[in-house]
C-alpha positions, 0 to 999 in steps of 0.5 A: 500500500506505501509503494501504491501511495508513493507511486500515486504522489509522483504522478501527481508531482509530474501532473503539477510540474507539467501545469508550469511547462504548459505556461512557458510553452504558451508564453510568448517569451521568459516570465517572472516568477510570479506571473507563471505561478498566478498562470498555473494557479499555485503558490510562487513557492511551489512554482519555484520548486519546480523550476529550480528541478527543471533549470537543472534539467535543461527544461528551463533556464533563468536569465540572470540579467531579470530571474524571468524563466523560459523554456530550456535547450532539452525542451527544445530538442524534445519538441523537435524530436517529436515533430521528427516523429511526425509522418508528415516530416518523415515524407518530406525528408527525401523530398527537401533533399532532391528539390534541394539537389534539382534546384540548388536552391534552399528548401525547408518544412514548415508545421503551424505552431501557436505563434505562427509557421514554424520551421523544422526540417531543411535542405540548404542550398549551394546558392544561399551564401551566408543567408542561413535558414534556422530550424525552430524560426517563426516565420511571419504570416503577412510578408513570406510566401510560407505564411500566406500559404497558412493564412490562405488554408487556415480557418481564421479562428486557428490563425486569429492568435499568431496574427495579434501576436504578430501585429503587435511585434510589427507595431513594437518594431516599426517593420516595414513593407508590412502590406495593409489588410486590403493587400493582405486580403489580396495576397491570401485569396492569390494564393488560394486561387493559385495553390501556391505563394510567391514573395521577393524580398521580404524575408531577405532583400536579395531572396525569392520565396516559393512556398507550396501547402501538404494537405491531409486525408481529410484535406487539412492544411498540414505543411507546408513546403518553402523554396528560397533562392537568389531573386535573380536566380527565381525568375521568369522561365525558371520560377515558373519550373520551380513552382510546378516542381513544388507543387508536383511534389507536395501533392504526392506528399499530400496523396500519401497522407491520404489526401484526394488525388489532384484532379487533371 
């Protein structure tokens, strides 16, 4: 019977450490002590029980410059090795390789996540130079083609959240070349229409970005797959192959998923 209650007050244990994991991971950067016990409604004692066992766990970390606390580099890999676990990004591995090899160009993977498209599969490409493509990067919604493809699938109530965020970091950030909502609306009804999105210059001054969606069996946006490459590279004849290459292989990507063949 004392092993059975033991057993049962480590469960619970972890049960409370996951409500102060479960904070971090919706913050939308490191909180104070007392903001993230509040959020997981216990006492700030307890909460820095916790955080004291997770900070040496790598699950967290504290910045020392204001005590607040974010989520750790283990918690990091642990998110990623689950997405890795993912069939969509087991699928599209190959594929990111041989468009990378057809094309030179760089090629990544996107999954939606609560801020917005979140990077996390790559191929680089021999044509990128120094621009490097980071895995875990959120890439904004309103001014890359990966993000118009999401905005352009989505149901507004699942984008609604990231969009807010977003608009208050352009605020924050003075960002320019930030498209006004007629655009927008414009961009997204393109995209939609075309089965793709196209950018120049936006993420980088000198790139072109091709961005194509991966659809599930039931028809659901499930990734999306990006192209980055040389703006005076992407042009003309050769944006146009690159972009039926893309969409040719994210179909077939879709299609495994259980997706509907697409119709000729």
């Amino acid at each position: 019977m004392a092993d059975t209650a033991q057993s049962r007050r480590r469960v619970q244990s972890i049960e409370v450490g996951f409500r102060v994991l479960r904070v971090l991971r919706t913050a939308n950067g490191p909180l104070p002590l007392r903001e993230i016990a509040a959020r997981a409604e216990m006492p700030p004692s307890k909460a820095h029980l916790y955080l004291v066992s997770f900070v040496r766990e790598d699950m967290a970390y504290q910045d020392m410059s204001n005590g607040h606390y974010g989520l750790g580099s283990f918690a990091i890999q642990l998110g990623l090795a689950a997405i890795r676990q993912l069939d969509v990004v087991s699928l599209a591995t190959d594929v990111l390789n041989d468009l990378r090899d057809d094309t030179d160009c760089a090629v990544y993977l996107s999954l939606w996540g609560d801020r917005g498209p979140c990077i996390v599969a790559k191929a680089d490409g021999t044509l990128q130079g120094a621009f490097s493509i980071r895995l875990g990067y959120i890439l904004p919604l309103k001014t890359s083609a990966t993000g118009l493809v999401y905005l352009a699938h989505l149901p507004k109530s699942e984008s609604a959240r990231a969009m807010k965020a977003q608009n208050a970091y352009e605020a924050a950030s003075k960002r320019a070349k930030v498209p006004s909502a007629k655009e927008l609306n414009a961009d997204i009804e393109k995209t939609r229409k075309a089965g793709y999105a196209t950018t120049v210059g936006n993420l980088h001054r000198n790139f072109a970005g091709i961005a194509v969606p991966i659809f599930d069996y039931g028809h659901q946006l499930a990734a999306a797959i990006t192209l980055l490459g040389p703006t005076d590279y992407v042009v003309g004849e050769r944006q146009k192959a690159y972009t039926t290459l893309l969409v040719e292989k994210a179909q077939n990507i879709s299609e495994r998923l259980g997706a509907a063949a697409a119709e000729d």
